[in-house]
C-alpha positions, 0 to 999 in steps of 0.5 A: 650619552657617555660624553664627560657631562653625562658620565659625572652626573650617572650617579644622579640618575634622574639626569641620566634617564631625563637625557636618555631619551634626548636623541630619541626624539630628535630621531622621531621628529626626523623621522616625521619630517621625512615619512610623514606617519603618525606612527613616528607622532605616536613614538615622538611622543612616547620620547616627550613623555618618558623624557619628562619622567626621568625626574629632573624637572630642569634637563626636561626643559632644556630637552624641550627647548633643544627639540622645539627649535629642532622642529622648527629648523627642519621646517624653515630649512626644508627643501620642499615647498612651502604648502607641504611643510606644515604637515610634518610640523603638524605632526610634529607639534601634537607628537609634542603635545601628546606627549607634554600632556600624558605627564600632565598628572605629574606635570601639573603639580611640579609647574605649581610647586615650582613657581612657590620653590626657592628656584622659582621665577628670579630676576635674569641678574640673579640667573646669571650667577648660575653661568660658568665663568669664562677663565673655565672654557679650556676645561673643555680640552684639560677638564682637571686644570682647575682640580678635581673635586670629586664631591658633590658641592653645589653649583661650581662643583666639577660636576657642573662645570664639565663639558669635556667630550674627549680630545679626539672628539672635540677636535672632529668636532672643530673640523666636521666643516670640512665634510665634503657633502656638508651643504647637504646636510642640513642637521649639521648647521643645527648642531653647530648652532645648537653646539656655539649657542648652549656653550654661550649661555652657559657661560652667561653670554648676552643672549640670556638677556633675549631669551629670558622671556621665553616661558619658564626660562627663569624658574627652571634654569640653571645656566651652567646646565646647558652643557647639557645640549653642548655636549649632545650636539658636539657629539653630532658634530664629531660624527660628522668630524668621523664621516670627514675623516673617511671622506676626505680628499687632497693633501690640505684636508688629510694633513689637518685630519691627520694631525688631529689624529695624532694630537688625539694620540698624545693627549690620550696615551701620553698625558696620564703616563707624563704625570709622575714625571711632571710630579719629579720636576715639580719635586726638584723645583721644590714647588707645592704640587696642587691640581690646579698646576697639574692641569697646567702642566698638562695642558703645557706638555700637550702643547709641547707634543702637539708642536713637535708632532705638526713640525713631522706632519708638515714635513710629509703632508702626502700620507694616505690611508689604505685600510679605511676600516681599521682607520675607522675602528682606531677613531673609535677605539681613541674616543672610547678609551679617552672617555673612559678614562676621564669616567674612571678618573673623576667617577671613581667606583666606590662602596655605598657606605664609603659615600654614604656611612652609617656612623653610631651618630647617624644612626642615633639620628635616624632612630630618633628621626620622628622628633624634628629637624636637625640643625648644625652650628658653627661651620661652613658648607664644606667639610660637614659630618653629614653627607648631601641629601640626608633627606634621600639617603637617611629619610633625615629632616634637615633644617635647610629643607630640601632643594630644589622644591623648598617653599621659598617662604620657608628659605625666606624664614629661615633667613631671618635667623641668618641671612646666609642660611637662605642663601644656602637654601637656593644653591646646596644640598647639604646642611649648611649651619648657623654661625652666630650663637644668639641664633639658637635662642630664636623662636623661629627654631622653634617654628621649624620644629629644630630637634637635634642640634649638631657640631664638631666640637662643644659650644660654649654659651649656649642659650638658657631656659630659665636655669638650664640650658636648652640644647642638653648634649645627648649624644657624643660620636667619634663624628659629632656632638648631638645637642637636644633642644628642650624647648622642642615642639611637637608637630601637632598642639591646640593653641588659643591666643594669637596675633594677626599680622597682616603683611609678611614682613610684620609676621617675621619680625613678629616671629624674630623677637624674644617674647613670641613664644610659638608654644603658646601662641600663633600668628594669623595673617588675617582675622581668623573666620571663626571666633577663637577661645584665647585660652583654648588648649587641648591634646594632640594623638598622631594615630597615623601619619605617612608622608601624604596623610596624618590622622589625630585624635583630639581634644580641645578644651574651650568654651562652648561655640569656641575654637582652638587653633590646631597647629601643624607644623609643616609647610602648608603646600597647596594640595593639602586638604583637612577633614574633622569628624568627616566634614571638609575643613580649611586649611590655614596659614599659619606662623608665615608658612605652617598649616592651621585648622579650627576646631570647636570645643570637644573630642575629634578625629582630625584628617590631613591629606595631602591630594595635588590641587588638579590631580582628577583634571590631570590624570583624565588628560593624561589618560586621554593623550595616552589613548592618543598615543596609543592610536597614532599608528592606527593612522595612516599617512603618505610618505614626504620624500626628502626633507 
């Protein structure tokens, strides 16, 4: 589980504990196969369910997928007739669906978000712009020798592309087929196609065209994360590399083993003490010494040891080993420290607040944190004052929303101020900025209740509001500029006069031009049930509001049997549910993507809460296959002798 991969994703720790339980149920499934007890059903689905609540909704799939095909491996390549397998893969299949269905209560509402998310179903042409490039496969054997960036970037940041598992194990790896009872084993053909088959799709290979198809392929992938399954089944492989090792016989099969061997030496202990002299002779050259031709200098120093050590093994290819332990215990300690050191090197151990500071501007932020959204002008992802997941870390409402779940509706919107921030929206964590000055005077800020503007520097020209400007400066930090936006919403208001607009892309150009004014009119996507007072207003008091539940207090002003529209300004999320006066009321779309409710003329309490559409269904299923789970070791079964 320490494998590069794995070690530069620990600080998100959903990923850990989502993989984590990985080769639990591999375990399991073999221990099905082999016992046939449903105990080890029971346990297997235990595996499924906690895999799933680990939290990341993208490794759960490709966990998923890589046990499916597991099960269906073992069945098809067994050596017992034909009669006797599907009982095993009986087993097998309901462990899984136990386990698939104790999530339900979670799992139902993110299948439901997913498919509204701006990672949703994308056409397989799009997904291929997830894959790694084929020029980064010898970061698998030098993982710096494109750089190192060590910060969190989006997709194409080291993080991702990092499927390095140490020298010494991925050269066992390359040579596990040289175990002597390889034929008997079985798992190690699967873990040799699971391995060749993860590092193709994740590297964009065609076979991403088949498999497109499979349910949920194109609305939880990222392709690069299959590195995710390489690194796993390569570390089978070099388990099966280490027993080769042990077991190997004749003179060819020892001195391929024991150059790798050596090799492994070099590249761990000779290549972090060659930097500083790689830095002298890039000195005298008087050449700029970049990470990329540090990684290539490496990569040409271990080449360089490499040949000279094949050159003195080949010239005595009849060594031997006598002391088998301390041989073993020298493989694992070369791995170990191998490991190691990539962890310490490109997962560096720093203080929350270096990673994460609270500066007097972020604190100004997060005081102010009930106003609205903050938004960032004139600059590009990099280098931005704000760390990634300001939502997380600060409870701070960027103007991005937060991947992955945003409403691809609210992307959508967003991109009709500037194309690029939608595209931002699908790929990065972290505020991106507008670059165009007319974009501050859209309404659609507005819409998206856009409080706090920030930027580096002072920006000239920026929009009015009759006389006055509309962004004030509010606040000056070392860091940033903290602009005000005057023509700020609150996020409840009553509103009389509206437009409907049937189609969305009538709503967004509705919404785009400068004589829409949200403040004082809404835009309705079909004709509204009830009859509305165009002149209704009213007042708005928040007595209560947590993330899930928002009560107000409130009085519209209209004429008799008339309605005002209550306008809420967050995204209308299915699962959201209205109450006036403790009557059950609809909820509807409003603005393209807000949540509006009717309300007649008078005084009310007006009650939003936010209940996952199938939450009772759900949970009484899960609570069921709980109950399975917890009867599986009741059942008794008879053992299945080899596999």
């Amino acid at each position: 589980m320490f494998v590069g991969y794995n070690t530069t994703w620990l600080p998100w720790l959903p990923i850990t504990a989502t993989l984590t339980w990985l080769p639990w149920s591999f375990y399991f499934v073999v221990g099905i196969f082999r016992s046939k007890k449903w105990s080890d059903t029971g346990l297997f689905g235990i595996s499924i369910l906690l895999t799933f609540l680990g939290g990341h909704i993208q490794f759960v799939y490709y966990s998923y997928l890589s046990v499916m095909f597991f099960i269906l491996w073992l069945f098809f390549s067994s050596s017992r007739p034909w009669k006797n397998r599907f009982h095993p893969l009986a087993l097998s299949l309901v462990g899984f669906a136990l386990g698939v269905f104790s999530s339900s209560v979670q799992l139902i509402s993110t299948l439901e978000l997913a498919e509204l998310s701006i990672r949703g179903a994308k056409p397989i042409q799009e997904l291929m712009y997830t894959a790694i490039p084929w020029i980064r496969l010898p970061t698998l054997v030098v993982p710096e020798l494109f750089g190192d960036v060590n910060l969190y970037r989006g997709h194409g940041n080291f993080v991702e592309f990092t499927g390095y598992i140490s020298i010494l194990g991925l050269i066992l790896a390359v040579f596990s087929w040289l175990h002597p009872r390889v034929k008997e084993h079985s798992e190690f053909l699967f873990f040799l196609l699971l391995a060749i088959l993860s590092l193709h799709l994740a590297y964009g290979g065609v076979l991403n065209l088949v498999v497109q198809f499979l349910p949920g392929y194109t609305s939880f992938n990222t392709l690069s994360r299959f590195y995710s399954q390489w690194t796993f089944a390569s570390s089978f492989l070099t388990a099966f590399g280490f027993e080769a090792v042990l077991l190997a016989k004749g003179w060819r099969r020892r001195v391929w083993l024991i150059l790798s061997i050596l090799l492994a030496c070099v590249g761990v202990f000779f290549i972090p003490l060659a930097k500083p002299s790689l830095q002298l002779i890039v000195d005298w050259v008087n050449m700029p010494f970049s990470p990329k031709l540090e990684g290539i200098l490496k990569a040409l120093y271990l080449l360089f040891i490499s040949t000279i050590s094949l050159i003195i093994i080949l010239i005595s290819p009849h060594i031997k080993f006598k002391i088998r332990n301390l041989f073993s215990v020298l493989i694992i300690g070369l791995i170990t420290f191998d490991l190691f050191y990539f962890g310490i090197t490109y997962l560096p151990t720093i203080a929350k607040h270096s990673a994460y500071p609270l500066t007097q501007s972020i604190n100004f932020l997060m005081e102010n944190r009930e106003d609205g959204r903050i938004a960032r002008y004139k600059s590009g992802f990099y280098g931005s004052p704000l760390p990634p997941n300001i939502n997380i870390v600060y409870q701070l409402e960027d103007i991005d929303g937060y991947d992955s779940f945003s409403l691809d509706r609210y992307s959508q919107l967003l991109g009709a101020v500037e194309a690029d921030l939608y595209l931002n929206s699908s790929s990065y964590n972290q505020l991106f900025g507008f670059q165009n000055i007319e974009s501050l005077d859209s309404p659609i800020l507005q819409v998206l209740r856009v409080a706090y503007l920030i930027s580096e520097e002072p920006i000239i020209g920026l929009p009015k509001v009759g006389k006055s400007n509309t962004w004030i400066p509010t606040y000056q930090g070392k860091d940033m500029i903290i602009y005000k936006n005057q023509k700020e919403l609150p996020l409840a208001r009553i509103i009389g006069k509206y437009q409907v607009r049937f189609t969305d892309e009538d709503q967004i150009e509705a919404m785009k031009t400068n004589t829409f004014d949200p403040n004082e009119e809404v835009i309705l996507n079909s004709y509204p049930p009830l009859v509305i007072d165009p002149n209704a207003e009213g007042t708005v008091e928040i007595t209560n509001r947590t993330l899930n539940h928002i009560d107000m207090d409130i009085v519209v002003q209209a004429e008799e049997g008339y309605h005002g529209v209550l306008v809420i300004g967050q995204n209308n999320y299915p699962g959201w549910r209205a109450k006036v006066d403790g009557v059950p009321a609809e909820i509807l779309t409003v603005d393209y993507l807000l949540q509006g409710v009717l309300v007649s003329s008078g005084h009310h309490m007006v009650e939003i809460s936010f209940v996952p559409s199938y939450f009772l269904p759900s949970l009484f299923l899960s609570l069921f296959s709980l109950i399975g789970i917890a009867g599986c070791p009741l059942i008794k079964g008879k053992p299945a002798g080899e596999l």
